[in-house]
N, C-alpha and C positions, 0 to 999 in steps of 0.2 A: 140331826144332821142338816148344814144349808142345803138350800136348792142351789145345784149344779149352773154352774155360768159356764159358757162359751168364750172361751179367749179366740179373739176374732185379728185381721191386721192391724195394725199401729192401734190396739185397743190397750186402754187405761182402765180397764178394770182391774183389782186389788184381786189377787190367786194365790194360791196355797196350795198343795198336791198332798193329799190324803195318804199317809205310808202303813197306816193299822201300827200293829204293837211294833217295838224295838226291842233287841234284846236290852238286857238291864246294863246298867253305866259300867264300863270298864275302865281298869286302870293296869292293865297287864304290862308288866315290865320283862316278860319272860323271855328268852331267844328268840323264840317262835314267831314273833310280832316286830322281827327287824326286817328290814326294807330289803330287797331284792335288786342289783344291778340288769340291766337289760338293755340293749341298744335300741335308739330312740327314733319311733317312726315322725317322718315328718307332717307338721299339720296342715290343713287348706285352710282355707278361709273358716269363717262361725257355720257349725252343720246345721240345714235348715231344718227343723222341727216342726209338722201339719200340725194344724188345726185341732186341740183337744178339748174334753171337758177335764174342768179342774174342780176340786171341791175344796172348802176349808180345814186345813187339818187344824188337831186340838194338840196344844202343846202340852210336851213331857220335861218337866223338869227336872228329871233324874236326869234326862238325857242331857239339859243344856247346861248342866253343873257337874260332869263328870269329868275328874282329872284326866290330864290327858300328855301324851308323850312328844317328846320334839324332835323331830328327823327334818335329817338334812337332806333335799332333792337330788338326783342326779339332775345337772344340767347340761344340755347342750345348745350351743351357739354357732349363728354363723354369720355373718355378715351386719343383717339387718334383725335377727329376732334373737331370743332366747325361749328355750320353753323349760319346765320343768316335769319332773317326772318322781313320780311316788307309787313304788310296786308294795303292796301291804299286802300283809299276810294271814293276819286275823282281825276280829271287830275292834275294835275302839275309838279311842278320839285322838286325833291327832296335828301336832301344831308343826307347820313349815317354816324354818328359820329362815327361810329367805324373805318369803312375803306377809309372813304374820297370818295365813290361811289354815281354820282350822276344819280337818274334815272328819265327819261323823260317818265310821264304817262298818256298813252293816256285817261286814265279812271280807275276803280279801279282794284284792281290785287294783288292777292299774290306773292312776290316775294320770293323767297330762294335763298340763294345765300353762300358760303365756298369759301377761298383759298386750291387751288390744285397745286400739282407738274407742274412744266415744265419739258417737254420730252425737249430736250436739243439736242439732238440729232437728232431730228424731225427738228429745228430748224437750227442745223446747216446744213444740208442739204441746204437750202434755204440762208446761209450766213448770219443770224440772230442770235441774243443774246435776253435775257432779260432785258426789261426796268421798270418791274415794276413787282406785283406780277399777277398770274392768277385767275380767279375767274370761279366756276364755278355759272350760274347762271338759275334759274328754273321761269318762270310764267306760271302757266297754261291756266291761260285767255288770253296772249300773248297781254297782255295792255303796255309793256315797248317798246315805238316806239325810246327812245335815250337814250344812257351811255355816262356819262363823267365818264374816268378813271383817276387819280392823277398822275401828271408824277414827275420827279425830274429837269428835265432841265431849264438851264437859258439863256432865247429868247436872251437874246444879245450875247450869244457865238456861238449861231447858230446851238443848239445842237436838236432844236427841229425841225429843217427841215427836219431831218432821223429818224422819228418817226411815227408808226404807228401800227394796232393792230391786232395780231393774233388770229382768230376763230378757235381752236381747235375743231375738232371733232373725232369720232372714226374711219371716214375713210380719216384724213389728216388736212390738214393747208390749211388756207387760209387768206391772207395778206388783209389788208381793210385801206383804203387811210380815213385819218381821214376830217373829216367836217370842223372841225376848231381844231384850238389849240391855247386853253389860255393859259394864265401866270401858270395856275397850271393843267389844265385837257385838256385830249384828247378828245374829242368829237364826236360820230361816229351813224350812224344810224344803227336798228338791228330791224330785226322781227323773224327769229330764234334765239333759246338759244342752248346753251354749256358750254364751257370755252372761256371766252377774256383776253389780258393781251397786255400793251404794249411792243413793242419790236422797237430794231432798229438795225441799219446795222453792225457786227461785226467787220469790218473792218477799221470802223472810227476813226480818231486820237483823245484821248480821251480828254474830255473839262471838267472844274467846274461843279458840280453837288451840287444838295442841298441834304446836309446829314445830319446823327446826331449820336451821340455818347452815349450811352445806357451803365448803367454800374450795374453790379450784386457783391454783398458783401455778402463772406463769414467770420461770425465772428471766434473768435479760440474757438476749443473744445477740454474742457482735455482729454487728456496729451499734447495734441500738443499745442504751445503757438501761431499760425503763423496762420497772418487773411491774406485774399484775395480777391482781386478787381479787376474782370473782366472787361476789358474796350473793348464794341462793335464798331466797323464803321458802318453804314450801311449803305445806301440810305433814305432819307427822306419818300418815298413811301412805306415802307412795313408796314404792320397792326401790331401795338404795340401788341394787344393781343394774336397772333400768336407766337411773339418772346416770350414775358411772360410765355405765354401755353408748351414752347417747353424747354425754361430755366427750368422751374420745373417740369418737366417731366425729364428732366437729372440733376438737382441738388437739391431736394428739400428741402435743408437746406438754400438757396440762397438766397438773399433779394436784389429786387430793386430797388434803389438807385433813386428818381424824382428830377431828372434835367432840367435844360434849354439844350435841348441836339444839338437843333440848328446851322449847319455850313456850310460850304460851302468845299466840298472833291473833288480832282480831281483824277478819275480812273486810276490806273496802280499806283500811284507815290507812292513816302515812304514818310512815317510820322513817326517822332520819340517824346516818351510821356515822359516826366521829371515831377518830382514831388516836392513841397518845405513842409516838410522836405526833403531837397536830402542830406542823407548820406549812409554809409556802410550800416547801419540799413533798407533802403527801397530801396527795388531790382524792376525793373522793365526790364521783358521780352517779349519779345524780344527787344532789345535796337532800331531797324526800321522796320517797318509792310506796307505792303501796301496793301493802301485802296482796297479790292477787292468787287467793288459797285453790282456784279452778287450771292450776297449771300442772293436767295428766300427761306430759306427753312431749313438750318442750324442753321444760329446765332452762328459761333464760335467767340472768344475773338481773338482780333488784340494784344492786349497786357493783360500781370497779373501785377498787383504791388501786393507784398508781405511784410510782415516787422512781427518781433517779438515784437515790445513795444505797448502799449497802446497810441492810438492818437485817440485826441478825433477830431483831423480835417487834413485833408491831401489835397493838391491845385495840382491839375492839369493843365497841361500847353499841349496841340497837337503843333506842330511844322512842316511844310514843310522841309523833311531829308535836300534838297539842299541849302534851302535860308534862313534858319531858321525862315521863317516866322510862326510868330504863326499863328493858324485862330478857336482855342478852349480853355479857358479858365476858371474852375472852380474853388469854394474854397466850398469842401465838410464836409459835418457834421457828422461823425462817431459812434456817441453814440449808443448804444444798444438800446435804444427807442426813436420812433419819426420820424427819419430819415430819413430813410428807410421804403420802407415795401416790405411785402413777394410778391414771383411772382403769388402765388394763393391767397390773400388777403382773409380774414375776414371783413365784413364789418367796423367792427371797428378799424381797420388798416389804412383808406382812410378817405380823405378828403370829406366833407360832400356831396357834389354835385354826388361824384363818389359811398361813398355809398347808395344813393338814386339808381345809376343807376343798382347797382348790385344786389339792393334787389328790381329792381322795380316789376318785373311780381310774383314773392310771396306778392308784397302788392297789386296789381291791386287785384290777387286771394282771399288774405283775408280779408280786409278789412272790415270792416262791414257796414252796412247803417247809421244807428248811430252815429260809431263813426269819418266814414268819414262827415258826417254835421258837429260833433265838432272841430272837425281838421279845415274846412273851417271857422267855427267861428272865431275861437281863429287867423288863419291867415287873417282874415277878419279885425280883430278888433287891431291885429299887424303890419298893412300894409304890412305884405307881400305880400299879393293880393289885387289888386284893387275889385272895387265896379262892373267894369264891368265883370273881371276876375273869379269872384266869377258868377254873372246870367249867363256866359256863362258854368261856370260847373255846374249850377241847369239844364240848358236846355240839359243836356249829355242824350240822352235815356236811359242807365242803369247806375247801381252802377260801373262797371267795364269802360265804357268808362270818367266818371265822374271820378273814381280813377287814372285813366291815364291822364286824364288832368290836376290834381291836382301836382301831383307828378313832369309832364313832365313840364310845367310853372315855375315852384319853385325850380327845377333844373338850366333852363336858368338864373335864379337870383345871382348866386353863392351863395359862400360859407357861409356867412352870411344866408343867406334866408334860406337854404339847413339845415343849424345847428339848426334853428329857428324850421322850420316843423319836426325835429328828435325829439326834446324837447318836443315838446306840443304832438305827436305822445307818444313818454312815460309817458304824464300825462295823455293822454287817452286811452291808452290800453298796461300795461304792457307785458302782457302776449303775445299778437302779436308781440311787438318789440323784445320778448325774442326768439321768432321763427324766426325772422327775421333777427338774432343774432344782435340789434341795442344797446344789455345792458349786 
């Protein structure tokens, strides 16, 4: 075993917390292991953490290659934050479709968890940057024995060998040498909580990253004739609903625009954005922008395209400034309906799967006994749910865990399925779907 180091204030020493054995890898898809609704305490600031000894722990492989299941958080909002919430029930591994966080549980546990600011300057101190966003994150049963965090690098440029993840706390930083590192997550052992995020070494020559391009449409309002299209870079890593939440908080006439936003960006360089129509008529500024991959927390536009006539389609081209290589390619649909939707969305703005997820915890809460039986009928008798999928939501012990598996199954289905249970959900209880805003 190392000898024991003291993590001291703003100390850059490399730490690892020691957890002994784990049970063996799970992959339980059983009832038993679906998430729990609960109302959501609010958070303070990052909880400070004394002064500990930490020791090296020795990685488990079984642990960091164990499938793992995907639940959707409860979230609540309000103003200025969002946090999320994951009530678990038994060990396993588990992925959050919100922010791509994967948690290792030793048993069952409340988690909470919000993106927070980077101190930045804390940071550079220690010759560090941002590689991903922060998270602050809460158990109070202290059941989360591992985190995979979501990174952007790509293994063959070699960008993930200066990778690894800062433990903020209130009395400093401390650096933590990751377990493993996949194709997409960093991997690290933890038995205290704070803030995690990864980071890597600010000095290094910058390489390909996985990014994507996000873009926001303002239509024209009279008297002005003149519509406009934010186009973001980002890093592939940052939490969509974040950027959303922070877009309509400063524009909330603003609507975005769902694309394949998928690329491949390299830090520091310029990129210049052309459009077809390309004439007089459609302006685009800055004529070169560079990718600035360290934007946790803003979300400003790299480029605006602008135009005075009615287009009911405008195509997007990204381009390398130097080599003119493209490496981003769209042909966008402009109509005033459909297209687009808003950044704070109506249920009925989204795609049916999305709004299932947005109204889920108002329908786990209303639902009634009733009408969730005929709900299961009617998908019983549509084949949207199997025969076994249906006995395994008769054996839910209440109406609430039974309405969460209903919903959360019929989701995984897409969009078809999703549109199927909105439907038969309006022939059996108008008046809920009307609360629900589903009509």
């Amino acid at each position: 075993m190392d000898k024991p180091v003291t993590a001291s204030s703003y100390s850059a020493t490399t730490t690892l917390q020691e957890h002994g054995h784990l049970p063996p890898p799970w992959s339980r898809s059983d009832s038993s292991c679906l998430s729990r609704s609960h109302s959501l305490p609010s958070l303070s600031g990052i909880t400070s953490v004394e002064n500990k000894t930490f020791r090296r722990a020795k990685s488990s492989p079984d642990m960091l290659r164990s499938s793992f299941e995907d639940f959707t958080p409860d979230i609540a909002e309000d103003e200025n934050d969002e946090t999320y919430r994951f009530q678990c029930s038994c060990a396993g591994l588990y992925r959050c479709s919100v922010t791509g966080l994967l948690f290792h549980m030793a048993g069952e546990g409340d988690v909470v968890y919000r993106t927070v600011p980077w101190d930045r300057r804390l940071l550079a101190q220690h010759h560090k940057k941002p590689a991903g966003p922060l998270f602050d994150i809460k158990c109070e049963q202290q059941s989360v024995r591992g985190l995979h965090l979501l990174h952007c690098e790509i293994q063959s440029t070699g960008g993930c060998d200066f990778l690894s993840v800062a433990h903020v706390k209130d009395r400093g930083v401390e650096f933590i040498d990751p377990q493993e590192i996949t194709e997409t997550h960093v991997v690290i052992n933890i038995t205290g909580f704070s803030a995690f995020g990864i980071v890597k070494d600010e000095d290094l020559p910058p390489v390909p990253v996985r990014a994507q391009v996000l873009l926001f449409y303002r239509t024209p309002a009279d008297p002005d004739p003149e519509a406009l299209l934010n186009v973001l870079l980002l890093r592939r890593n940052v939490v969509l609903r974040d950027v959303l939440r922070i877009r309509k908080k400063l524009f909330p006439d603003e609507s975005y625009i769902e694309m394949p936003p998928n690329c491949k960006l390299t830090p520091e360089q310029e990129y210049t954005l052309s459009t077809r129509p390309e004439d007089d008529q459609v302006l685009v500024q800055p004529t070169e922008a560079e990718f600035d991959c360290d934007d946790y927390g803003n979300y400003c536009p790299s480029f605006q395209v602008t135009w005075e006539t009615t287009l009911n389609h405008i195509k997007l081209l990204l381009r390398d400034a130097y080599s003119s290589h493209g490496v981003w390619e769209r042909r966008i649909r402009l109509s005033s309906t459909g297209a687009q939707r808003s950044c704070g969305p109506s249920a009925l703005d989204l795609p049916s799967t999305e709004r299932l997820r947005v109204i889920r915890s108002r329908f786990v809460e209303g639902i009634s006994g009733p009408v969730l039986k005929s709900l299961l009928d009617k998908l019983l008798e549509k084949t949207v749910m199997t025969d076994a999928e249906r006995e395994w939501a008769e054996e839910m012990p209440n109406n609430r865990d039974k309405a969460r598996f209903v919903i959360d199954t019929v989701r995984k289905k897409g969009e078809a399925a999703g549109s199927e249970m909105i439907e038969f959900l309006r022939e059996a209880d108008p008046f809920l779907c009307e609360h629900l805003g589903l009509i």
